[in-house]
N, CA, C and O atoms as a CHARMM CRD file, in Angstrom:
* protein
*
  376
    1    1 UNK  N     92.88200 103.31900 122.66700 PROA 1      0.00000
    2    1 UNK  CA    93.63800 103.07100 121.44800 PROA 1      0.00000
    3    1 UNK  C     93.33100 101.65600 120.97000 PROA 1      0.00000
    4    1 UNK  O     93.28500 100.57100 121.55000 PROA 1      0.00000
    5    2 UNK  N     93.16900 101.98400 119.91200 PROA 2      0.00000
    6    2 UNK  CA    92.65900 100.15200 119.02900 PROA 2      0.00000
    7    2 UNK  C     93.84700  99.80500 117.98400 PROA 2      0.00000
    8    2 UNK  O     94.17400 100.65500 117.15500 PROA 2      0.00000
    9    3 UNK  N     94.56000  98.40100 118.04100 PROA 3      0.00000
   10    3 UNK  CA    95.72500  98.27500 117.66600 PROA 3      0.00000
   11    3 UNK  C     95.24300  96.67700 116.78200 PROA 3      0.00000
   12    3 UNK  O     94.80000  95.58700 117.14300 PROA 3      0.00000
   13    4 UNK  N     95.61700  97.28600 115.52500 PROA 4      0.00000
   14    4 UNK  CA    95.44600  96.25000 114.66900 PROA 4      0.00000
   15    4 UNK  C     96.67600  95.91100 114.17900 PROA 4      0.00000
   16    4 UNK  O     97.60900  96.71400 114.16900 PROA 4      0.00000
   17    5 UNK  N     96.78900  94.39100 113.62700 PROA 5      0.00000
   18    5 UNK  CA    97.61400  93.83300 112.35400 PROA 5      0.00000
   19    5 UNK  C     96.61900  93.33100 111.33800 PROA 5      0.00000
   20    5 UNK  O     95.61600  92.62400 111.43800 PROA 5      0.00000
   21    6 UNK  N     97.42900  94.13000 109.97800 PROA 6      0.00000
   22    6 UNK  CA    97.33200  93.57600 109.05400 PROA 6      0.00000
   23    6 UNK  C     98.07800  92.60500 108.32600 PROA 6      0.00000
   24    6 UNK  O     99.10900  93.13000 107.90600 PROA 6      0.00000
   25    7 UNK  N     97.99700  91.57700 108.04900 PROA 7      0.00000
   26    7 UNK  CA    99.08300  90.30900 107.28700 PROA 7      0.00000
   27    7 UNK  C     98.75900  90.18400 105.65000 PROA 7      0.00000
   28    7 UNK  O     97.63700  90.15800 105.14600 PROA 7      0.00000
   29    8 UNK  N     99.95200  90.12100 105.00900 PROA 8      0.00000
   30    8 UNK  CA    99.86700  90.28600 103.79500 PROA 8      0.00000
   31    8 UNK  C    100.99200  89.35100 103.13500 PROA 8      0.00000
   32    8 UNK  O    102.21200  89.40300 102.98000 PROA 8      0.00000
   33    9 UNK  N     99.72800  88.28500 102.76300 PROA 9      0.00000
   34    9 UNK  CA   100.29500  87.15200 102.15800 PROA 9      0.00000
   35    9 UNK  C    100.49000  86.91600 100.61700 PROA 9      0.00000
   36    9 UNK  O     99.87600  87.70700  99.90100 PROA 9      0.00000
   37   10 UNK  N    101.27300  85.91900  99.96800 PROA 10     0.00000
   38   10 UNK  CA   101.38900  85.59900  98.66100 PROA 10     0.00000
   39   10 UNK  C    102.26700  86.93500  97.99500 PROA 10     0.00000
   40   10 UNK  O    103.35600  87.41400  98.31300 PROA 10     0.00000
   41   11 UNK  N    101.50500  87.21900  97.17300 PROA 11     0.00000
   42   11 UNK  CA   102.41500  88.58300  96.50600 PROA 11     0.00000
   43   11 UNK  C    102.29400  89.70800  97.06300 PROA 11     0.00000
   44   11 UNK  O    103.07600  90.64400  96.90000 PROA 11     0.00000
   45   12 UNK  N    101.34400  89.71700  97.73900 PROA 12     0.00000
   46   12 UNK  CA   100.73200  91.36700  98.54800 PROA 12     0.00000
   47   12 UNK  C    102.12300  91.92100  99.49300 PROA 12     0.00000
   48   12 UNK  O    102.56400  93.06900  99.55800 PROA 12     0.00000
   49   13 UNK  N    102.57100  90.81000 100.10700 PROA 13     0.00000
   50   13 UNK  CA   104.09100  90.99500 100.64500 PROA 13     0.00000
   51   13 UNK  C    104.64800  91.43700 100.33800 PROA 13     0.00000
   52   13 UNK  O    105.08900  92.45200 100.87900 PROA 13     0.00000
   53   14 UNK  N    105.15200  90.81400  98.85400 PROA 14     0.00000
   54   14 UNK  CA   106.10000  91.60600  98.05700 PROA 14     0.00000
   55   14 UNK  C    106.20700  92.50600  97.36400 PROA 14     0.00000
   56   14 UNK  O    107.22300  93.05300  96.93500 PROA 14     0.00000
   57   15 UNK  N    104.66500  92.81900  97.13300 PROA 15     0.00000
   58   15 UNK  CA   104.95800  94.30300  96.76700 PROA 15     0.00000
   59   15 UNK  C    104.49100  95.46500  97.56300 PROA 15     0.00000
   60   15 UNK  O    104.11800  96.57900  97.19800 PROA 15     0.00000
   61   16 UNK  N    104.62600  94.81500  99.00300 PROA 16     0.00000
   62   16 UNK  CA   104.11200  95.82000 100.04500 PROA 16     0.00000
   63   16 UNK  C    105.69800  95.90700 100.51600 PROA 16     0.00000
   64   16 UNK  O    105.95700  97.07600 100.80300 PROA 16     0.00000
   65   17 UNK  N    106.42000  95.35300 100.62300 PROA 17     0.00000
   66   17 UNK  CA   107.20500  94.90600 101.06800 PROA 17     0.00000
   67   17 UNK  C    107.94600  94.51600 102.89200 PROA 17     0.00000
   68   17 UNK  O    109.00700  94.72900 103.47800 PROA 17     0.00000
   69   18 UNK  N    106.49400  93.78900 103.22700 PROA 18     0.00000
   70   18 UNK  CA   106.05600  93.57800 104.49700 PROA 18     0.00000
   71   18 UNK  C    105.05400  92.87100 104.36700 PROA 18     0.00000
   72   18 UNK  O    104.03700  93.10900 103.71600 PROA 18     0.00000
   73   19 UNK  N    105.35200  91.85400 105.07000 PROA 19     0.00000
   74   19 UNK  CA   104.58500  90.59700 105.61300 PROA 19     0.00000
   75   19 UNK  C    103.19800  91.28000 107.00100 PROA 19     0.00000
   76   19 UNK  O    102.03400  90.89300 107.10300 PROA 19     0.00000
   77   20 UNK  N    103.86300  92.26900 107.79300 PROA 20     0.00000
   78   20 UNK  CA   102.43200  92.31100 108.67800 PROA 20     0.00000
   79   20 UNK  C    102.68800  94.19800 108.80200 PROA 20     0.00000
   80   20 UNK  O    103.82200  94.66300 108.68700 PROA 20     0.00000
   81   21 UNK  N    101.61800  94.98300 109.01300 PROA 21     0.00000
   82   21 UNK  CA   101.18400  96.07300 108.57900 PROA 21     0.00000
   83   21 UNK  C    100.58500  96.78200 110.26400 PROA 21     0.00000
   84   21 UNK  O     99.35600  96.72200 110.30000 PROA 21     0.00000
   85   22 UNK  N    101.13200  97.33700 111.44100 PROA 22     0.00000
   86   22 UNK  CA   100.64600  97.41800 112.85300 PROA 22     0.00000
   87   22 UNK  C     99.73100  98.96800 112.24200 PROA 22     0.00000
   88   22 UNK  O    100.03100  99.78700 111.37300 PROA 22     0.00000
   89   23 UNK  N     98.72100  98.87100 113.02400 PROA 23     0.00000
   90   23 UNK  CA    97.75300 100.21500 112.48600 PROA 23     0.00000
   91   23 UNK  C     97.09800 100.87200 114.09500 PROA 23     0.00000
   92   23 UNK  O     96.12200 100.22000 114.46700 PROA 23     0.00000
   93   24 UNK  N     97.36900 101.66400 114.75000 PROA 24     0.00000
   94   24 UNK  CA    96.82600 102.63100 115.75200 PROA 24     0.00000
   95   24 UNK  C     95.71500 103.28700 115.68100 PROA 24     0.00000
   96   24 UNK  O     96.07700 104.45600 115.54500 PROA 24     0.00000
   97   25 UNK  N     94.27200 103.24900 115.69000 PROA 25     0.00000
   98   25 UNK  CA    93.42900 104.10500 115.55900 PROA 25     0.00000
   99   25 UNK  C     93.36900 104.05300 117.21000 PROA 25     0.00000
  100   25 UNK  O     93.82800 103.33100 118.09500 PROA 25     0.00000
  101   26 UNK  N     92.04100 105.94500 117.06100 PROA 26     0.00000
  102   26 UNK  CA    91.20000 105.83100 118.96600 PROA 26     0.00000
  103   26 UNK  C     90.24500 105.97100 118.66800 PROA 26     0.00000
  104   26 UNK  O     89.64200 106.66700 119.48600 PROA 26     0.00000
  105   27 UNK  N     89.41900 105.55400 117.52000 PROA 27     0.00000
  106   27 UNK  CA    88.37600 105.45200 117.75500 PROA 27     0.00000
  107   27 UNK  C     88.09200 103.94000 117.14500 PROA 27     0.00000
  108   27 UNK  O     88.92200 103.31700 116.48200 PROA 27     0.00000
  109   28 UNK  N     86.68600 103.43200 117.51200 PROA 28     0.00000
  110   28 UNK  CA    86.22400 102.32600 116.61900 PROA 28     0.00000
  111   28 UNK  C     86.10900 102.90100 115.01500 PROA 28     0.00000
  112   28 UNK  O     85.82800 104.00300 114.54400 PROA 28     0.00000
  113   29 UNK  N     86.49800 101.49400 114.38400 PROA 29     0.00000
  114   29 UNK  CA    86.36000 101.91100 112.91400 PROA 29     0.00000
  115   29 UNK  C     86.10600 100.45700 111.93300 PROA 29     0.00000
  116   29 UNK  O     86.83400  99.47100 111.81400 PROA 29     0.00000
  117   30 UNK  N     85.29100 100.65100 111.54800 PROA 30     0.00000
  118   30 UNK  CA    84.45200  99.62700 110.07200 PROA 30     0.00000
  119   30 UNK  C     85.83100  99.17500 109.31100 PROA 30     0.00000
  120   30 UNK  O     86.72100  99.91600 108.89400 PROA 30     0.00000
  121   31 UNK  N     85.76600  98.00200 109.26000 PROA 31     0.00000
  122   31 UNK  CA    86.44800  97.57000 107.95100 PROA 31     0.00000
  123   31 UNK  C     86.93400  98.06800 106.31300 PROA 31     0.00000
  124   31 UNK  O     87.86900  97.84100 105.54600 PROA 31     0.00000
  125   32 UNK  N     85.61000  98.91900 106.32800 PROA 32     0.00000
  126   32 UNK  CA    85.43800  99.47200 104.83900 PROA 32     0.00000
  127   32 UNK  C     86.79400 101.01700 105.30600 PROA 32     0.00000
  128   32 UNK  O     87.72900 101.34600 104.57700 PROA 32     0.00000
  129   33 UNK  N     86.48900 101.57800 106.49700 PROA 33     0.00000
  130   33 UNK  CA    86.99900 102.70800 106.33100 PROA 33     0.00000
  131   33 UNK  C     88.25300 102.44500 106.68500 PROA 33     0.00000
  132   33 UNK  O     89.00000 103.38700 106.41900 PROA 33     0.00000
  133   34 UNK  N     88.97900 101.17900 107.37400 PROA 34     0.00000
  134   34 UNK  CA    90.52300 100.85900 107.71300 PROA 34     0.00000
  135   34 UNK  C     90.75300 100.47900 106.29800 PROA 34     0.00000
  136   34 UNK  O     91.78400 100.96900 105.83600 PROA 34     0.00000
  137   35 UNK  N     90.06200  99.73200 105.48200 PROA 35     0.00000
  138   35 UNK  CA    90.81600  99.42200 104.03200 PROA 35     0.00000
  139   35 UNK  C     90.89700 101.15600 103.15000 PROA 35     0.00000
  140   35 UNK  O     91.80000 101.18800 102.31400 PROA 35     0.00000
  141   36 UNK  N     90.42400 101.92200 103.22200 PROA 36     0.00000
  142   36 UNK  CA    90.29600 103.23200 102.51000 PROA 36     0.00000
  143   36 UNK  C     92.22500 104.08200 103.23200 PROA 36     0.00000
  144   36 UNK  O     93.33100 104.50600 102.89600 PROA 36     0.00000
  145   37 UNK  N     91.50000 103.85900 104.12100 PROA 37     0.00000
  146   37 UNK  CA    92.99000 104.25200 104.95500 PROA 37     0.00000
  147   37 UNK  C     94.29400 103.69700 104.91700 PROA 37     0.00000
  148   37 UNK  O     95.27600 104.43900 104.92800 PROA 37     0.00000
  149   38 UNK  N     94.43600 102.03800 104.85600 PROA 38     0.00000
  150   38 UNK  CA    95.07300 101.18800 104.23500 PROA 38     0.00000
  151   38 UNK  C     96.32200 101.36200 103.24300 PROA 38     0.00000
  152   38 UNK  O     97.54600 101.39100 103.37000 PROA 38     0.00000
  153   39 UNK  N     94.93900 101.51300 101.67200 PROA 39     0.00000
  154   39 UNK  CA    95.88300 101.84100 100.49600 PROA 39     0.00000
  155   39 UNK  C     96.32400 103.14000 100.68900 PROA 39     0.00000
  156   39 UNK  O     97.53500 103.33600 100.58700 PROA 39     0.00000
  157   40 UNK  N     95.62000 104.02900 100.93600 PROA 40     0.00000
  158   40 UNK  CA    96.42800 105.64600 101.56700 PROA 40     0.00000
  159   40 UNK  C     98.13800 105.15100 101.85800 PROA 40     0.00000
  160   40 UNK  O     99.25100 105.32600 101.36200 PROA 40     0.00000
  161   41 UNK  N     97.55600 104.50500 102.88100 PROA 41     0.00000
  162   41 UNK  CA    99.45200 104.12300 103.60200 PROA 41     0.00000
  163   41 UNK  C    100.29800 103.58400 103.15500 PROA 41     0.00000
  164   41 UNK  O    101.46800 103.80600 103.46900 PROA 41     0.00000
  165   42 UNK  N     99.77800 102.36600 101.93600 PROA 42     0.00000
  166   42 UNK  CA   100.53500 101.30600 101.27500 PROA 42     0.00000
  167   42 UNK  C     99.87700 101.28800 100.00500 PROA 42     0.00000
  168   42 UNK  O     99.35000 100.23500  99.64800 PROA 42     0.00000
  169   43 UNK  N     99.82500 102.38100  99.21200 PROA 43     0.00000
  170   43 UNK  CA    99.46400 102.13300  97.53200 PROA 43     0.00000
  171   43 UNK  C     99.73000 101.00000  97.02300 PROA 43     0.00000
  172   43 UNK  O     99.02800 100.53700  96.12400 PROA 43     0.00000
  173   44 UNK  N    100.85100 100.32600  97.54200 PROA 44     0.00000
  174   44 UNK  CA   100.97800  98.91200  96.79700 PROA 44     0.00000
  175   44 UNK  C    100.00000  98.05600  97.05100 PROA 44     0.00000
  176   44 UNK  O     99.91000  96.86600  96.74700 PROA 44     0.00000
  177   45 UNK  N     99.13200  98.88200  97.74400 PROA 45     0.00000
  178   45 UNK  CA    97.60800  97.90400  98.04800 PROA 45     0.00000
  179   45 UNK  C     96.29500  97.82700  97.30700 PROA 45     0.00000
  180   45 UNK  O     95.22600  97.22200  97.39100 PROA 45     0.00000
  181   46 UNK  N     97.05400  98.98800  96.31700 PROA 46     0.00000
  182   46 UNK  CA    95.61300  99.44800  95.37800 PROA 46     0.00000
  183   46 UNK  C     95.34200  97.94600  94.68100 PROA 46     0.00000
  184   46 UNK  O     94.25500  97.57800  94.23500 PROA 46     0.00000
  185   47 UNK  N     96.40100  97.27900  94.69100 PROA 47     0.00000
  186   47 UNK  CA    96.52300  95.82200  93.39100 PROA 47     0.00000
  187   47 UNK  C     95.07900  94.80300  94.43400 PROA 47     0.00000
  188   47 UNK  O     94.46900  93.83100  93.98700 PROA 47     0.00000
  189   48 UNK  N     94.94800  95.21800  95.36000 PROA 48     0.00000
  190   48 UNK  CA    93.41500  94.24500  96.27700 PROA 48     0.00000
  191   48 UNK  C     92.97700  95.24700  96.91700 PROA 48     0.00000
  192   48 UNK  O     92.24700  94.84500  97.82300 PROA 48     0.00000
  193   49 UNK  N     93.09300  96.84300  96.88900 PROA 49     0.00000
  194   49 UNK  CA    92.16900  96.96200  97.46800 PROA 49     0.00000
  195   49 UNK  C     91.41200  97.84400  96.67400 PROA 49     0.00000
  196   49 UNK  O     92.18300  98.03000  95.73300 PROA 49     0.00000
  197   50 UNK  N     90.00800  98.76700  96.35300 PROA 50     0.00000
  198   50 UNK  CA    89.89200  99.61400  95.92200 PROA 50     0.00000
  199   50 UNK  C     90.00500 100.99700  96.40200 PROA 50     0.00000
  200   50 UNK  O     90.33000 101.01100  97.58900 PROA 50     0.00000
  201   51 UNK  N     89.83900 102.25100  95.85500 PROA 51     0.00000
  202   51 UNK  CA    89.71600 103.63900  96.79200 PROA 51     0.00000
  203   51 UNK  C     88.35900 103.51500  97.65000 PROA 51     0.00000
  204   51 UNK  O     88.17400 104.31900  98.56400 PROA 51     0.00000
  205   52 UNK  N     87.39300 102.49900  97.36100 PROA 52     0.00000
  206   52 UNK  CA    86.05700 102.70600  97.66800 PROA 52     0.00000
  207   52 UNK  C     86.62700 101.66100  99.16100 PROA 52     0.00000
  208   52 UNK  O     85.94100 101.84700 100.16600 PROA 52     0.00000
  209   53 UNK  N     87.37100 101.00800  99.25300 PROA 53     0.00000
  210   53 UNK  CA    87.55900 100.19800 100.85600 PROA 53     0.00000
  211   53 UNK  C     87.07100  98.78100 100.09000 PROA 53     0.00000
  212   53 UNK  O     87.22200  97.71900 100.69300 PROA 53     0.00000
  213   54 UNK  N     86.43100  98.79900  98.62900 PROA 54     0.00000
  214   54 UNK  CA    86.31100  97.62400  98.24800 PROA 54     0.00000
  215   54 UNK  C     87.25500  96.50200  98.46400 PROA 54     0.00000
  216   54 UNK  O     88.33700  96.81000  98.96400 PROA 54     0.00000
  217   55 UNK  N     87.04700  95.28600  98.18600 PROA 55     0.00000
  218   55 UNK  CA    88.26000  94.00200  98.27400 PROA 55     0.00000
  219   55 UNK  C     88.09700  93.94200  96.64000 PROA 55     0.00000
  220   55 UNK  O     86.97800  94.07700  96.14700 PROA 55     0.00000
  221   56 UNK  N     89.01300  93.77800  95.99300 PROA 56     0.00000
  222   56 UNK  CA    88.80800  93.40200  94.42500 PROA 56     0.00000
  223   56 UNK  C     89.04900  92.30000  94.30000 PROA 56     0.00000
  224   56 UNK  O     89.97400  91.79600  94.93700 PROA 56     0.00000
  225   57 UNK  N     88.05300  91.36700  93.17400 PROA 57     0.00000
  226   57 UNK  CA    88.27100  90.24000  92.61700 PROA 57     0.00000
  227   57 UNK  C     89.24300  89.37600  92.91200 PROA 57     0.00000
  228   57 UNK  O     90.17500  90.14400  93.15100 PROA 57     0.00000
  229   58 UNK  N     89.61000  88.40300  93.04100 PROA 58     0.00000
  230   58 UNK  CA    90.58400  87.59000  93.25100 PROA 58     0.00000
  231   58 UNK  C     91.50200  87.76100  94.52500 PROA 58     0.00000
  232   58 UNK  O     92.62700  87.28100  94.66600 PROA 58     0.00000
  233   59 UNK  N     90.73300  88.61400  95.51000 PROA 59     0.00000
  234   59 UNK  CA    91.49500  88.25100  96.61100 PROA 59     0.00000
  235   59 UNK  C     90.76400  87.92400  98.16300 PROA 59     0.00000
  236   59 UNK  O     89.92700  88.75300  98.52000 PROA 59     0.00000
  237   60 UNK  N     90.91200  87.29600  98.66600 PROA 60     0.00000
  238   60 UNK  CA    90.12100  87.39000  99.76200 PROA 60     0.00000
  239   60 UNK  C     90.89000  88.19700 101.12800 PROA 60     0.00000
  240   60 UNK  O     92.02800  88.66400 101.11300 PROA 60     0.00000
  241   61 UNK  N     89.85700  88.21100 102.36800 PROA 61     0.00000
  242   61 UNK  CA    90.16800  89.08700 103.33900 PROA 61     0.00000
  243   61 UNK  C     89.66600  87.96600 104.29900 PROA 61     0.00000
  244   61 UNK  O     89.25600  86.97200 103.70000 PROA 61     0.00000
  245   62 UNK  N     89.61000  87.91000 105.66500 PROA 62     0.00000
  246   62 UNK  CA    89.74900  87.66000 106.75400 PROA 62     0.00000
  247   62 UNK  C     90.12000  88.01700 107.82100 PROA 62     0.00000
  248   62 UNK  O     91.33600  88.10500 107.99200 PROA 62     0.00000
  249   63 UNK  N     89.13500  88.37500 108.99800 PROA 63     0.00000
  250   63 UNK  CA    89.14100  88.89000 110.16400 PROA 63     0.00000
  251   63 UNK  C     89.34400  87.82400 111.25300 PROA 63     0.00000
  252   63 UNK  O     88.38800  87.11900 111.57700 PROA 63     0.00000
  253   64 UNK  N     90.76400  87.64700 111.93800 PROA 64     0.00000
  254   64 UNK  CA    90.55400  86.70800 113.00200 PROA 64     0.00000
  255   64 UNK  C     90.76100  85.29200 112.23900 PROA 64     0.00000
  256   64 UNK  O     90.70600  84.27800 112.93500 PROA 64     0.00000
  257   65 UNK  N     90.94600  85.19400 111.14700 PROA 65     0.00000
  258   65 UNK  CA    90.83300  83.31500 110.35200 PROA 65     0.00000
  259   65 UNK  C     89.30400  83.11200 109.97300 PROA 65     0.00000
  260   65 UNK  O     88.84200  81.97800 109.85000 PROA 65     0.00000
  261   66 UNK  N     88.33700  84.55800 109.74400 PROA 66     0.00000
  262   66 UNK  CA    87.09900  83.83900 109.69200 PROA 66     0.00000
  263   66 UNK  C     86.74400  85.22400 108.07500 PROA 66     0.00000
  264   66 UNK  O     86.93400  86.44000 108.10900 PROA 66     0.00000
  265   67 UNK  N     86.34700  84.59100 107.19000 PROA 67     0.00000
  266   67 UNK  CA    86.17400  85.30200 106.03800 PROA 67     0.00000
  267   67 UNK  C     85.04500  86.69000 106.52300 PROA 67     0.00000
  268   67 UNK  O     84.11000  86.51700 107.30500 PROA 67     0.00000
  269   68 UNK  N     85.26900  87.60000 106.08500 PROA 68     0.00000
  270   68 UNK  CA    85.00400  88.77600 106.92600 PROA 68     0.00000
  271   68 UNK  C     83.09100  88.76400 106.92100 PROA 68     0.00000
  272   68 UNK  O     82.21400  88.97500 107.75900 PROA 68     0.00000
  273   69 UNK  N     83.14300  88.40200 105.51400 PROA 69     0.00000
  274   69 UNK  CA    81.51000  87.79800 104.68100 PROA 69     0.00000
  275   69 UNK  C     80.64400  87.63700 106.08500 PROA 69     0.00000
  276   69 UNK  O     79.78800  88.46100 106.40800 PROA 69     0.00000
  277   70 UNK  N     80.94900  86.55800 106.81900 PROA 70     0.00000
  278   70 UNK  CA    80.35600  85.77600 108.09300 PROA 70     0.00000
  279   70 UNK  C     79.91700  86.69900 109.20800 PROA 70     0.00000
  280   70 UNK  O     79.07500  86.46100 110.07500 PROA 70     0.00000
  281   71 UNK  N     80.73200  87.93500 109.01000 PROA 71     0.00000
  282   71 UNK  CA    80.19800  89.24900 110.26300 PROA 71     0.00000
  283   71 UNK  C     79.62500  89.97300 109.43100 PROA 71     0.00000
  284   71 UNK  O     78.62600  89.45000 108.93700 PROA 71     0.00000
  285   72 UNK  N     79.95200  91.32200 108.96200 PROA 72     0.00000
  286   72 UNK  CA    78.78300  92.00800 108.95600 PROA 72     0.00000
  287   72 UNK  C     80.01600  92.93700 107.25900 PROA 72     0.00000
  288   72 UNK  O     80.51900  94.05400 107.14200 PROA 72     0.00000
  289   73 UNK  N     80.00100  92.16900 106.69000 PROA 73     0.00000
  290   73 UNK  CA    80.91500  92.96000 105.52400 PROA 73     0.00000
  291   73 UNK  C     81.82800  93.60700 105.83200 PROA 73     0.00000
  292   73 UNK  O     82.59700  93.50700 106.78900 PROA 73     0.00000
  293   74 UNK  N     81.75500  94.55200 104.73000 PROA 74     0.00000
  294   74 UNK  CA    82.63400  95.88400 105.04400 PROA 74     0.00000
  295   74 UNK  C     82.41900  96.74500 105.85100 PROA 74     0.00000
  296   74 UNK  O     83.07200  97.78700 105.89700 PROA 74     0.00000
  297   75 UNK  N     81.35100  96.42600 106.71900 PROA 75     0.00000
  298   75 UNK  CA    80.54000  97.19500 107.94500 PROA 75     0.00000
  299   75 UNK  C     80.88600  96.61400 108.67100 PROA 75     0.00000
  300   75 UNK  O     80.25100  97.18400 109.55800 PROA 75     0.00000
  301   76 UNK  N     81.57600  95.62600 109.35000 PROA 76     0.00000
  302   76 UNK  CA    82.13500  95.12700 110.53800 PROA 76     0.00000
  303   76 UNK  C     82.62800  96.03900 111.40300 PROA 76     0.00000
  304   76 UNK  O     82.78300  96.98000 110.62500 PROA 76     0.00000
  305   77 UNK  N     82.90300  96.34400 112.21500 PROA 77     0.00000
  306   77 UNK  CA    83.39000  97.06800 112.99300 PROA 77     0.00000
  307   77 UNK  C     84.58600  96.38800 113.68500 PROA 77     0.00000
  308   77 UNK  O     84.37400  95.52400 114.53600 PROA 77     0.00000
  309   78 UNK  N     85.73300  96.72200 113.37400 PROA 78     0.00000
  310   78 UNK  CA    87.04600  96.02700 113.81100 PROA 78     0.00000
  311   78 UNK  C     87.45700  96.29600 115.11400 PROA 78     0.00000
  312   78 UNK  O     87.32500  97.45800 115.49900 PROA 78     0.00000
  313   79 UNK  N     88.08400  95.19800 116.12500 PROA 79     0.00000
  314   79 UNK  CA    87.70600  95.37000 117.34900 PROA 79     0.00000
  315   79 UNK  C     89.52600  95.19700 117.58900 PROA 79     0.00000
  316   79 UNK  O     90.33200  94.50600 116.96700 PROA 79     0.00000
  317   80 UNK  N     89.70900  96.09300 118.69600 PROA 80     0.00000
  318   80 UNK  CA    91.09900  95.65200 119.56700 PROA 80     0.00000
  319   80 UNK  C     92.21400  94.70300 119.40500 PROA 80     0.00000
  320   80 UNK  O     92.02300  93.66000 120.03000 PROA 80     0.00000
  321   81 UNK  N     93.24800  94.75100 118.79500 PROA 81     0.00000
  322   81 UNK  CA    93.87400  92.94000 118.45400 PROA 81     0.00000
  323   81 UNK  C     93.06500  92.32800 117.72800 PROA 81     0.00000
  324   81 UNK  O     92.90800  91.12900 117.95800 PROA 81     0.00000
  325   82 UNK  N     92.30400  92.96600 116.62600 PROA 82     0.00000
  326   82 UNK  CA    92.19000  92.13000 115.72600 PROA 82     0.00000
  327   82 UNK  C     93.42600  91.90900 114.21100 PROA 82     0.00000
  328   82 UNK  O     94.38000  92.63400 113.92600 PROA 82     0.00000
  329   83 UNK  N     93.03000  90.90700 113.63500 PROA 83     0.00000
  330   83 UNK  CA    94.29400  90.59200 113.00300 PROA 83     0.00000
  331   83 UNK  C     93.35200  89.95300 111.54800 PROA 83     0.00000
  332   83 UNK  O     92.69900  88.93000 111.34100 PROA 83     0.00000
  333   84 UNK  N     93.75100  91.32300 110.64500 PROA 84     0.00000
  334   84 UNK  CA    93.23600  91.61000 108.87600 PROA 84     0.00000
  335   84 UNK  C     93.79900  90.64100 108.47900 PROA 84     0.00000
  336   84 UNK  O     94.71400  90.38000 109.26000 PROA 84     0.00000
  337   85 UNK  N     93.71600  89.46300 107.10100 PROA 85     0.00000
  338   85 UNK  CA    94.69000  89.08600 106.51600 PROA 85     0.00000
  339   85 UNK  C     94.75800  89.28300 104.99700 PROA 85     0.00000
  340   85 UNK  O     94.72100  88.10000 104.66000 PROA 85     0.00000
  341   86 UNK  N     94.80900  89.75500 104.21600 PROA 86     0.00000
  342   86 UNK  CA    94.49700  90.23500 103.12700 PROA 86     0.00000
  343   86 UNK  C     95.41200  89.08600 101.95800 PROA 86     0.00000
  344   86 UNK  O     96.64000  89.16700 101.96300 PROA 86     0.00000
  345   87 UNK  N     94.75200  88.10200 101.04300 PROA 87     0.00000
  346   87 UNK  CA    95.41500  87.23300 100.44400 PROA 87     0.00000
  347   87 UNK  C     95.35400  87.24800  98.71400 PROA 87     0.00000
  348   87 UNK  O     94.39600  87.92500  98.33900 PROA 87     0.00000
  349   88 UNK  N     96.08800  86.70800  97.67000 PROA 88     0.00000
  350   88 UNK  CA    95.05500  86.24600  96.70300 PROA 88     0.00000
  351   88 UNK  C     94.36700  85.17300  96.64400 PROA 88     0.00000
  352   88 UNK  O     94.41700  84.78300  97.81100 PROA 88     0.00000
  353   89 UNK  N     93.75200  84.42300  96.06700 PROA 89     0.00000
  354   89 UNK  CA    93.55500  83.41700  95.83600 PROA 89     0.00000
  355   89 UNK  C     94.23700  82.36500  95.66200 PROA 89     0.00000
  356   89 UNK  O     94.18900  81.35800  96.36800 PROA 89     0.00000
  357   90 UNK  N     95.18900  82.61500  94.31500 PROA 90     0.00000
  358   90 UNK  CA    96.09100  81.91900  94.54700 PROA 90     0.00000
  359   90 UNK  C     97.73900  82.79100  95.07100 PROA 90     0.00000
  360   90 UNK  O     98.51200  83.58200  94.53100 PROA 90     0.00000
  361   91 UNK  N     97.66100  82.14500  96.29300 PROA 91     0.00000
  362   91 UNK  CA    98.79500  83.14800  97.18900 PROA 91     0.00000
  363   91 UNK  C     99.99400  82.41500  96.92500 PROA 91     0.00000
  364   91 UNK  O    100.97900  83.14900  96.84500 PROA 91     0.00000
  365   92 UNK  N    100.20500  81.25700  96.77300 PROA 92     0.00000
  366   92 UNK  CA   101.45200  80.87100  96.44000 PROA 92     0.00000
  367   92 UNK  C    101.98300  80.37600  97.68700 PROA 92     0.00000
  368   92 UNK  O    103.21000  80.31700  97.61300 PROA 92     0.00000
  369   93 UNK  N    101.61900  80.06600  98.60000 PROA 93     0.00000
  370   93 UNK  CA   101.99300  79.38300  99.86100 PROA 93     0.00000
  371   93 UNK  C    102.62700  81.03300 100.91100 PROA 93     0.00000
  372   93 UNK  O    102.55100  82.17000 100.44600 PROA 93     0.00000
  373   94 UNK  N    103.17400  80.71600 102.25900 PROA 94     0.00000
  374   94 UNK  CA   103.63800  81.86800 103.05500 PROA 94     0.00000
  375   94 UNK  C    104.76800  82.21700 102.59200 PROA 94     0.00000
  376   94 UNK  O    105.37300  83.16600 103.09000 PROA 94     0.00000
């Protein structure tokens, strides 16, 4: 079992209405296909994420505190206790 958090800062919070997001998969799974799955769970996510697992404009993502860009995209393969953070740009502080 692979046990993620997602954190959802600035406004994403509030209209998720939750600050951190716990996610259970058993198998390994890509970044692109946990964000597809994501907005499924929390439509209030469509506002950063796309149906395609895209990140839209003006928001950034981060795996671990490290911009996801630096591994391998939306092809990363998300590992055990890892920890998503999904932000805008301008987030407005925690």
């Amino acid at each position: 079992m692979i046990r993620l958090r997602i954190r959802l800062l600035g406004s994403l919070k509030l209209y998720a209405g939750k600050e951190v997001i716990e996610i259970n998969v058993d198998r390994e799974i890509r970044l692109r296909d946990l964000l597809r799955d994501l907005v499924k769970r929390e439509p209030a996510l469509s506002r950063a994420i796309e149906e395609s697992g895209q990140i839209k404009p003006g928001y950034l993502l981060f795996i671990n505190d490290a911009d996801y860009m630096v591994f391998d995209g939306l092809e990363t393969v998300v590992r055990d206790s890892d920890v998503i953070t999904i932000m805008p740009v301008s987030h407005g502080g925690m």
